[in-house]
C-alpha positions as CSV (number, residue, x, y, z in Angstrom):
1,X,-29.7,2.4,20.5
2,X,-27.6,3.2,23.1
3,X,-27.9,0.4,26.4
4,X,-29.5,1.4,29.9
5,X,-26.5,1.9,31.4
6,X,-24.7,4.4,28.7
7,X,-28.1,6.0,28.9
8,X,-27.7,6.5,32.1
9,X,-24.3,8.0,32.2
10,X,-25.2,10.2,29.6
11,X,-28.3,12.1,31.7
12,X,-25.9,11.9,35.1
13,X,-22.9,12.9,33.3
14,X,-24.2,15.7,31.0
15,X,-27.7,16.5,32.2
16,X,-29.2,15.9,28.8
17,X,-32.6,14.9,28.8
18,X,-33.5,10.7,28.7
19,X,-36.6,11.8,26.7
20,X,-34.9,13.7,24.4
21,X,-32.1,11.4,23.7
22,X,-34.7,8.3,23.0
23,X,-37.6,10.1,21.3
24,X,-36.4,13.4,20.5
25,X,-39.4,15.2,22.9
26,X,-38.6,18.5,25.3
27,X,-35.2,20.1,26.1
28,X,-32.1,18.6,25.3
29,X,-30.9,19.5,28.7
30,X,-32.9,19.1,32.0
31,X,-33.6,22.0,34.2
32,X,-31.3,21.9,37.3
33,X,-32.9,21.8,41.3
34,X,-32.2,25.7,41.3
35,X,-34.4,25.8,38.0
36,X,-31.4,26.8,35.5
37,X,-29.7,25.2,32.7
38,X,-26.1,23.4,33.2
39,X,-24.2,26.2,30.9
40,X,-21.0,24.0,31.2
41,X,-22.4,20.8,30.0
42,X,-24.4,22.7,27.2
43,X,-21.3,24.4,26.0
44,X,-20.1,20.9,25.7
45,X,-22.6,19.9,23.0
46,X,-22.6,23.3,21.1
47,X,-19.3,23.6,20.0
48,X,-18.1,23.7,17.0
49,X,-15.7,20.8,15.4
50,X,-14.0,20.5,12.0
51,X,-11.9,17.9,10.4
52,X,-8.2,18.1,10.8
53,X,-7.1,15.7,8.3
54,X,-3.4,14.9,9.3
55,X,-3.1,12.1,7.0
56,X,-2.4,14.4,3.9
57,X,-0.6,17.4,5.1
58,X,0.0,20.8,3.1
59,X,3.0,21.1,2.2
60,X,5.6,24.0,0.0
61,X,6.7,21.5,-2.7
62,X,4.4,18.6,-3.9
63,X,3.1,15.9,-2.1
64,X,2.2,12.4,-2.9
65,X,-0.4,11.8,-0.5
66,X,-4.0,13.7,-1.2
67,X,-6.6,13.6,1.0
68,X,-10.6,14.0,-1.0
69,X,-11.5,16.5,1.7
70,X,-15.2,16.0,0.6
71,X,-15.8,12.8,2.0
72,X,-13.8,12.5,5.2
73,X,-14.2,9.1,6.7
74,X,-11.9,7.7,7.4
75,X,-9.3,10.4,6.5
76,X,-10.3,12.7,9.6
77,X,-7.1,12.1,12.1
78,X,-9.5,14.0,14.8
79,X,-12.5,16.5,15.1
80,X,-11.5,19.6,16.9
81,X,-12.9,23.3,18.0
82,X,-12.4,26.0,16.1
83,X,-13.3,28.6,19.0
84,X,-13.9,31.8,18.3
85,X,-10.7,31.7,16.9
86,X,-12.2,30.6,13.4
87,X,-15.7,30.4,13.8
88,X,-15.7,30.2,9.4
89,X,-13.4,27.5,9.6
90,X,-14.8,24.5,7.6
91,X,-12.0,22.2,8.1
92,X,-7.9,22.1,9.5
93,X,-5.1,20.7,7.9
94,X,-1.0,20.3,8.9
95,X,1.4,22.8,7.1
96,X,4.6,21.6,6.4
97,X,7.5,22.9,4.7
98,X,9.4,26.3,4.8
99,X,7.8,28.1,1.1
100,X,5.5,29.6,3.1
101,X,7.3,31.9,5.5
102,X,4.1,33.1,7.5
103,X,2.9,29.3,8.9
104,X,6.2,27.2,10.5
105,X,6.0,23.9,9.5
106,X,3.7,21.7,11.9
107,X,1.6,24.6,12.3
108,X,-2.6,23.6,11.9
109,X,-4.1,25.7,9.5
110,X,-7.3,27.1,9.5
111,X,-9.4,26.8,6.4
112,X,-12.4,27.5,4.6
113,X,-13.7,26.1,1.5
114,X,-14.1,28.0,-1.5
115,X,-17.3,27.4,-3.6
116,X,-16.5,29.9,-6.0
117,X,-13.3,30.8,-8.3
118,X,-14.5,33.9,-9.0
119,X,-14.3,34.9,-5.3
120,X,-10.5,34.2,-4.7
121,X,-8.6,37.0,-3.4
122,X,-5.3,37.5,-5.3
123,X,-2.6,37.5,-3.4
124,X,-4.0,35.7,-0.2
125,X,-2.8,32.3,1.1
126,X,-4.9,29.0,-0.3
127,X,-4.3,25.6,0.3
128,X,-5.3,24.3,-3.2
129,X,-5.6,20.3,-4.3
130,X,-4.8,18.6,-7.3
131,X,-5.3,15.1,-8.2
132,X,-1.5,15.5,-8.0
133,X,-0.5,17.2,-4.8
134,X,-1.8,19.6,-2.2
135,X,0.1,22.5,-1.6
136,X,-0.2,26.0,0.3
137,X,0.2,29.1,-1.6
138,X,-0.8,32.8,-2.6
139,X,-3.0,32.3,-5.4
140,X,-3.7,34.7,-8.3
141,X,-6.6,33.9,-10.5
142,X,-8.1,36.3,-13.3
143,X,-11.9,35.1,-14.3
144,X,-11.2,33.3,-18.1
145,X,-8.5,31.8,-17.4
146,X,-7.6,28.4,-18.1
147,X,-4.9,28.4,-15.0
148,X,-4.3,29.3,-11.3
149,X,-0.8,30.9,-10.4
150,X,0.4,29.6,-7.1
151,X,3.5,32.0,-5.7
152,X,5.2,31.1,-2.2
153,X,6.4,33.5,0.1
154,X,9.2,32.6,0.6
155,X,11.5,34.5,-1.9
156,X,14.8,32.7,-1.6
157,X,17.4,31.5,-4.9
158,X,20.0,29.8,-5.3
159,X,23.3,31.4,-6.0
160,X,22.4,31.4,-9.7
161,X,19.5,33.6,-8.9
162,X,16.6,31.0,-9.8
163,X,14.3,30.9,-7.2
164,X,14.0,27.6,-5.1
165,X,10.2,28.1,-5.0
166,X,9.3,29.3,-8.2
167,X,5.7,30.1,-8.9
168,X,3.5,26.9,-9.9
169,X,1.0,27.2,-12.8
170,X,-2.0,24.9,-12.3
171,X,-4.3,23.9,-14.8
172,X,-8.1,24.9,-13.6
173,X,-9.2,21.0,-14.5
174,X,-7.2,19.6,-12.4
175,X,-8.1,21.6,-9.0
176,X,-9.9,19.4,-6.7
177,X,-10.5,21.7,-3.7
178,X,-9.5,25.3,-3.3
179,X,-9.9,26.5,0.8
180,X,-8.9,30.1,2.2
181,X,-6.1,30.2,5.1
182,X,-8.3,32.0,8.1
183,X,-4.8,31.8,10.1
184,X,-2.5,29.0,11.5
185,X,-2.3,27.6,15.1
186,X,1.5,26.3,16.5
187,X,2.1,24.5,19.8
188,X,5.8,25.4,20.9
189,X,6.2,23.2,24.3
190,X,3.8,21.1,25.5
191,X,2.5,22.9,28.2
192,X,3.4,26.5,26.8
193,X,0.9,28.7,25.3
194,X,-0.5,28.3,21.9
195,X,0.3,30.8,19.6
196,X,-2.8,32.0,17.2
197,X,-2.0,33.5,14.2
198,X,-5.4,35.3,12.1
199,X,-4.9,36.6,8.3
């Protein structure tokens, strides 16, 4: 239980309740002298946070670090608001790479989990996991197949013609996590705007 004096920084601060805080009774927030709610500090309390997990980024190739996504302590770099930007968003992850022409590497991505295979939309951007690696990609997945096809967007070859990010079949048992790209967020300068890209 929290001591008297975080208690009490708590109600000053954020005009939440003391009675609701120790036994759960009344309103979260107390009523103000002018008898309305503190909008701002209630704001504060009903946003909504997801997991950017930094330490395992996305990535065009392979990557040897994988995050379980699942069970996120201690793997959650920071907790932060989707916004109305992504109000589906389920959790955020680090893009980087150049296979995917659409996010710049260091760009955030978006993401919401998929529950079901059946309900993958061909030709739209996943990050998908493996016990192997986590990569982004445009998935294509027909229902009885043993297999997802991963494609990148970006198209490039070599001067023999072979393509330098040539489609990636993975094997259904070894997907860990499949999650939907809702769009990709990139910081350019520091105090510039932030660019918001939706899918």
């Amino acid at each position: 239980m929290a001591g008297t004096d975080a208690l009490s920084l708590i109600v000053e601060k954020y005009g939440v309740s003391a009675d609701w805080l120790l036994r759960g009774e009344g309103e979260m927030f107390v009523t103000q002298t002018d008898g309305t709610e503190n909008l701002e500090n209630k704001n504060i309390f009903s946003k909504k946070l997801i997991p950017l997990y930094d330490d395992a980024s996305t990535i065009g190739g392979y990557n040897d670090t994988v995050a379980d996504v699942n069970t996120p302590s201690g793997r959650v770099a920071e907790w932060i608001d989707a916004g109305d930007w992504f109000p589906e968003a389920t959790s955020a992850i680090r893009h980087y790479g150049d296979s995917m022409v659409e996010y710049p590497s260091g760009s955030i991505l978006a993401l919401k989990r998929v529950q079901d295979l059946r309900l993958i939309l061909n030709g739209r951007s996943y990050v998908i996991e493996t016990s192997e690696f986590r990569v982004t990609k445009q998935l294509q997945y027909h229902a009885g197949d043993d297999f997802i096809m991963a494609y990148s967007s970006n198209r490039e070859t070599y001067p023999d013609g072979t393509q330098i990010h040539s489609p990636i079949t993975i094997p259904l048992e070894s997907v860990r996590s499949i999650d939907l790209v809702l769009g990709c967020v990139l910081k350019e300068y520091s105090n510039g705007a932030i660019p918001i890209i939706k899918r």
